[in-house]
N, C-alpha and C positions, 0 to 999 in steps of 0.2 A: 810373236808368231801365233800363240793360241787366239787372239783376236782376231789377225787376217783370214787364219781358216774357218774361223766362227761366221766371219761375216763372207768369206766367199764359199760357205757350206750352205748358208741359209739363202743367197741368192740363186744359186745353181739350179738349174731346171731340172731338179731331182727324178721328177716321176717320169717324166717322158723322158730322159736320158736311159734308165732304170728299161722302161719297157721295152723302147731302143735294144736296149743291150738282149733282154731277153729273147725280142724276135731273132736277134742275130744270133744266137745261141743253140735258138731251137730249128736251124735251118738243118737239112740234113746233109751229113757229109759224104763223098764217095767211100765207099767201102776200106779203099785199101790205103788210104789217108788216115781212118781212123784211130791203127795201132798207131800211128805214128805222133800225131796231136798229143794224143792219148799220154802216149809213154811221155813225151815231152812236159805235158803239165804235172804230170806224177811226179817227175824230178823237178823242175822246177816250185811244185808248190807240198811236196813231201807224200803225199795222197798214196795209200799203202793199198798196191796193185794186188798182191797177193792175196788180200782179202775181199776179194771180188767175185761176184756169184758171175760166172759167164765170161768168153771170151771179150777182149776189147775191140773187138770189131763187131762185136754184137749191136752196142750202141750208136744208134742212128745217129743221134747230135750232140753238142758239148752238153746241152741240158740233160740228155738220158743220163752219158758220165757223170754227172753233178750227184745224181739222183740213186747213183751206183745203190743195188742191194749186196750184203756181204754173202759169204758161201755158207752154207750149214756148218755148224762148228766154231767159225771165227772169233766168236765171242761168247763165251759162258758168261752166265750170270753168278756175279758174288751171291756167296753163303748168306745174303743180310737181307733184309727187310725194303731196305732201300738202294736202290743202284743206280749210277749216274744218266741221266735220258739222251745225253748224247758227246759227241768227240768233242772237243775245245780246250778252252783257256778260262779260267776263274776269272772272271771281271769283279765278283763281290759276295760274299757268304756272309751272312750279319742278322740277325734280331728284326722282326717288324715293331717298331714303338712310334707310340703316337701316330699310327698311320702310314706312317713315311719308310721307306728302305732304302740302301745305301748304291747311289751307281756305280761313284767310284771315291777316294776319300776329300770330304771336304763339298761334296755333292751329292744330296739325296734327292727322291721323288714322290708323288704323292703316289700311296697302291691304289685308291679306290681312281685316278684318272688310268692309270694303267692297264686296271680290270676291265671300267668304265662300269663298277658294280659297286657303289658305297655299300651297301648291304653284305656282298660278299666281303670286300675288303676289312668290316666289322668284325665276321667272321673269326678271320685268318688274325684279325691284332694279336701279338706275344706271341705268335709263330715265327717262321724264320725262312730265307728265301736264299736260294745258290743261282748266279746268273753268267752264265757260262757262252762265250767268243766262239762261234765256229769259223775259221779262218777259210781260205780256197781248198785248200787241201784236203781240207778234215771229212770226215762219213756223214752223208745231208740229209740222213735221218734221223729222227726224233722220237724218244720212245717214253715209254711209263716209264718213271722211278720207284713205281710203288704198285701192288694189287690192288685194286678196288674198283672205283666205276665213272663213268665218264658225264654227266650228266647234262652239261649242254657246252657247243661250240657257240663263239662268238666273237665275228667276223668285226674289228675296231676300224676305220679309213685314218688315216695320216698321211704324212709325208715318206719321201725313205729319204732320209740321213744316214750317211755311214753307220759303222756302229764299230770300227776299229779301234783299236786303243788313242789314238790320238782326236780322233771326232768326240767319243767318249769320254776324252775329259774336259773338252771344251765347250762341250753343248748341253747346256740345261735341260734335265726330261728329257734326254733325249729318246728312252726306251716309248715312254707314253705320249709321244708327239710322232714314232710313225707309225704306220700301219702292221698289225696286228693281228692274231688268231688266238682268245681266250677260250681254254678248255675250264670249264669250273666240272670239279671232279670231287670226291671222296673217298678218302683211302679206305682199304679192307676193315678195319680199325673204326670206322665211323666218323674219323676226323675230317675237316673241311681243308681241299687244297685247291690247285690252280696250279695250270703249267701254259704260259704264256709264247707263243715262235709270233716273235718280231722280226717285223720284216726288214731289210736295207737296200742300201743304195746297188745299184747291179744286179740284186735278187731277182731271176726272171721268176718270181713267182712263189708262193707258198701254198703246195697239198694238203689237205687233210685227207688222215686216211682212214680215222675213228671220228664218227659224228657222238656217239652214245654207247652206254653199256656197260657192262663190268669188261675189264680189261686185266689183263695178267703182268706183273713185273715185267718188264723190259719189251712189252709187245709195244711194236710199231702205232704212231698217232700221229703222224703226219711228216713232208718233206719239205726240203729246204734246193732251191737253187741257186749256186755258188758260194753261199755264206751268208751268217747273222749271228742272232743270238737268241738264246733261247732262256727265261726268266720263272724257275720251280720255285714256289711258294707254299710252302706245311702250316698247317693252324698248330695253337700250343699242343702238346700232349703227343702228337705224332715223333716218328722219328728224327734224329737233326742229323744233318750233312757236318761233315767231317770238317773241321775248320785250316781249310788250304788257303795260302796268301794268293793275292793275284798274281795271275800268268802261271800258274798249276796246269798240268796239263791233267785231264782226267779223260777218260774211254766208255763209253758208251757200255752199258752192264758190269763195270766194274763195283764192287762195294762202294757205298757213297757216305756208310755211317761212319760216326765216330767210334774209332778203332779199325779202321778199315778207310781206309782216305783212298784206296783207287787210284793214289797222283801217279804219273808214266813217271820214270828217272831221267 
């Protein structure tokens, strides 16, 4: 079975299916359809309506809902230094050595094709990287895990390959084979990081919404439509992510350190 979908993942007319989907996404809906869509994917895909800034008839197409911002209040940020950058699922939490970081077990990848920075990926070696599954449902914003500053975006072209847990274990590199938005950033601290939103299959699309700058714990850097994954990478010396097995679910500003794992029950 992992073979058939390997080989009918890599044949699939990814990118033009992908954008397909997205125009259809961003079409706009009648108004009084839109609670109803609405409420329907929310049970259907778990998507926590309550934490939603604005009516759901506010949003004009399934893309704006994708894109949901939450209400003031909805998520405080943990007491810690580092806080999770967005909703999902642990795909992999592990040591950068020799270059390489772990996608899932029994399969690594190269960071400096990921980055598409050898230099930076130099950098960040004997750091340590948490790579987190945003499902349908989940909040398709992306934020700092840490204070410091943003110092340049950069836009990688790939393919979209799923990135769900079964594409993900049968696709080599799948993270650095599609397309991409590398943030090369430094935390408050002076440390060298990187926080990577990979793009996927059905993703209409990837925002940014910090090009530069210093940036604040858990402010907002960019959006995601319908789902991916998103790949935080710490140089040595900075703080480490709390060591959760995969499929952990964690929340967007929760504590991310060790001693503070942020995991949902």
């Amino acid at each position: 079975m992992p073979t058939l979908r390997r080989i009918a993942l890599t044949v699939l007319p990814k990118v033009l299916l992908s954008r397909l989907t997205g125009w259809l996404c961003s079409t706009p809906l009648p108004r009084r359809l839109r609670p109803v869509l609405y409420g329907w994917f929310a049970r259907r895909y778990g998507a926590a309506v309550d934490e939603v800034d604005g009516e759901l008839a506010s949003f004009r197409s399934l893309q704006a809902f994708f894109r949901r911002p939450l209400r003031d209040g909805a998520r405080p940020l943990g007491d810690t230094s580092l806080v999770w950058p967005c909703d999902g699922r642990i795909v992999s939490i592990g040591p950068i050595t020799g270059g390489r970081l772990l996608q899932v077990k029994g399969r690594d990848y190269s960071l400096a094709e990921l980055l598409g920075d050898a230099e930076l990926a130099a950098e960040l070696e004997g750091g340590q990287q948490a790579t987190i599954y945003l499902a349908p449902g989940d909040y398709h914003r992306v934020h700092s895990p840490f204070a410091g500053r943003v110092e340049a975006v950069r836009a990688l072209p790939g393919t979209l390959f799923p990135v769900n847990p079964p594409a993900v274990r049968c696709i080599d590199r799948l993270f650095a084979r599609n397309s991409r938005h590398v943030f090369r950033c430094q935390t408050a601290e002076g440390t060298p990081a990187a926080l990577v939103m990979v793009g996927a299959y059905n993703v209409g699309g990837t925002l940014v919404t910090v090009t530069g700058g210093d940036v604040a714990r858990g402010q907002e850097v960019g959006q995601f439509g319908f789902g991916s994954t998103v790949v935080a990478v710490l140089g040595a010396g900075a703080s480490t992510f709390a060591e959760l097995p995969p499929e952990a679910r964690v929340r967007m500003g929760q504590a991310a350190t060790r001693g503070g794992s942020g995991q949902l029950p």
